[in-house]
N, C-alpha and C positions, 0 to 999 in steps of 0.2 A: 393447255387449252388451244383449240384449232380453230375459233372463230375467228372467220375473215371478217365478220362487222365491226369486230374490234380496231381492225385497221381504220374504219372510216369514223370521222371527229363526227359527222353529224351532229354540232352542238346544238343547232336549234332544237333538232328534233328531239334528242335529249334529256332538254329541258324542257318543251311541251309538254313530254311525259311525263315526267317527274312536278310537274307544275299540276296536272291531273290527279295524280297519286295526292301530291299533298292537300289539294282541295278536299278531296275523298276523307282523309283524315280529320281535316277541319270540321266538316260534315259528321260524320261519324260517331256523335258525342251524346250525351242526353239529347233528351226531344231531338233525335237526329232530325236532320231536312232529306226525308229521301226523294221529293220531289226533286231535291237540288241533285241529290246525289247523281237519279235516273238519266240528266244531261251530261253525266259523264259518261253512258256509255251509247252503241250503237242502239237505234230503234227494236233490232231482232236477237241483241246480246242476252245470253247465259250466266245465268251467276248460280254456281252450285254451292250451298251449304256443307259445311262439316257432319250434318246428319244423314247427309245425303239427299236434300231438297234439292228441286232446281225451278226458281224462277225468273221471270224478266226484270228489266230494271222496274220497270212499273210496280212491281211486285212484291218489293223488297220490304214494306211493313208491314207485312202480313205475316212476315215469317219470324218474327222479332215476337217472343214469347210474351212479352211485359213485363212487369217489376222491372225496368231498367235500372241501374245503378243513379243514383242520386246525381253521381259523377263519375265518367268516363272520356278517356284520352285516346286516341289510336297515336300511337308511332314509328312512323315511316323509320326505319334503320337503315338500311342498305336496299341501293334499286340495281339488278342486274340487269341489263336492256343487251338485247340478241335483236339484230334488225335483219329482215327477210324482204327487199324491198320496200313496199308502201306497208308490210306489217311488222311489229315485234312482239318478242316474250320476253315477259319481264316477269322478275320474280323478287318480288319487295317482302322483305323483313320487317316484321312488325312489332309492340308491344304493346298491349292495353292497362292503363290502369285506372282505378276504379276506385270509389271511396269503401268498396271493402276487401279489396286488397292489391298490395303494388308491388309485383305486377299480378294481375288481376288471372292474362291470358299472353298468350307468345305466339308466334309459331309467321306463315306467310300466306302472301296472295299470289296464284298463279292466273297472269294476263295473258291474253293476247290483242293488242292495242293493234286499230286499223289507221289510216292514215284519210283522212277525208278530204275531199275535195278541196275545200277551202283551208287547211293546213290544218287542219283541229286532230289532233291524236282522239280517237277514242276506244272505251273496250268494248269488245266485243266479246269475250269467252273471260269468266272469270272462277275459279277455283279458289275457295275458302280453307286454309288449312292450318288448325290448332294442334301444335305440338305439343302444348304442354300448358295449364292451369294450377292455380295454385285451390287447396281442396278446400278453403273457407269465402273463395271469390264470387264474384257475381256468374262468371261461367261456367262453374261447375254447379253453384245453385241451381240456378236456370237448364243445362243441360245436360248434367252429370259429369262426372270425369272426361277430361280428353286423354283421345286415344294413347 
């Protein structure tokens, strides 16, 4: 691997991210808060769906089909953070699990986190991507098979 961001500790910045990331999971769970969620990203940020939707953060319960699971987890596994200046890409590993199956869904989130004025990390460009589902879970229910 050839990145030179790797060279620099940048620990705060880091951890802002990853302090973001984990909120997001927090959030993420029955009766999500997407109001809360929306403050995690920039004003004019992207979040595209695994169906290939794309809305704003503002927009994000709209796309949420209903029947949510009774109970559902997001977990954060692994954060890769590539820094481009005031921006990075990060590419977090995830698990969902859910009271009808554990694990429920898998797969990752593709960021790109801008750096704000006042030190706040946010997203701005976000890709949804479900690798794999399990076939009696709540997202296959909901969605059919992932890819």
């Amino acid at each position: 691997m050839s990145d030179a961001s790797l060279n620099e500790a940048r620990v705060e910045d880091r951890a802002l991210i990853a302090a973001v990331m984990h909120r997001y999971c927090n959030m993420a769970r029955e009766k999500a808060d997407f109001d809360g969620m929306a403050v995690l990203y920039t004003d004019d940020a992207t979040i595209r769906f695994p169906d290939g939707v794309t809305v704003g953060p503002r927009d994000m319960a709209g796309v949420v089909k209903g029947q949510e699971p009774t109970f559902i987890r997001h977990n954060a596994t692994t954060l890769d953070i590539t820094f481009d200046g005031d921006e990075a890409d990060v590419l977090t590993m995830y698990i969902a699990i859910t009271d009808e199956a554990a694990p429920d869904h898998w797969g990752c989130w593709r960021d790109r986190f801008v750096k704000q004025r006042d030190g706040r990390w946010l997203i701005r460009d976000r890709s949804i991507v479900v690798e794999g589902a399990a076939p009696g879970g709540w997202l296959a229910r909901q969605y059919g098979p992932a890819n």
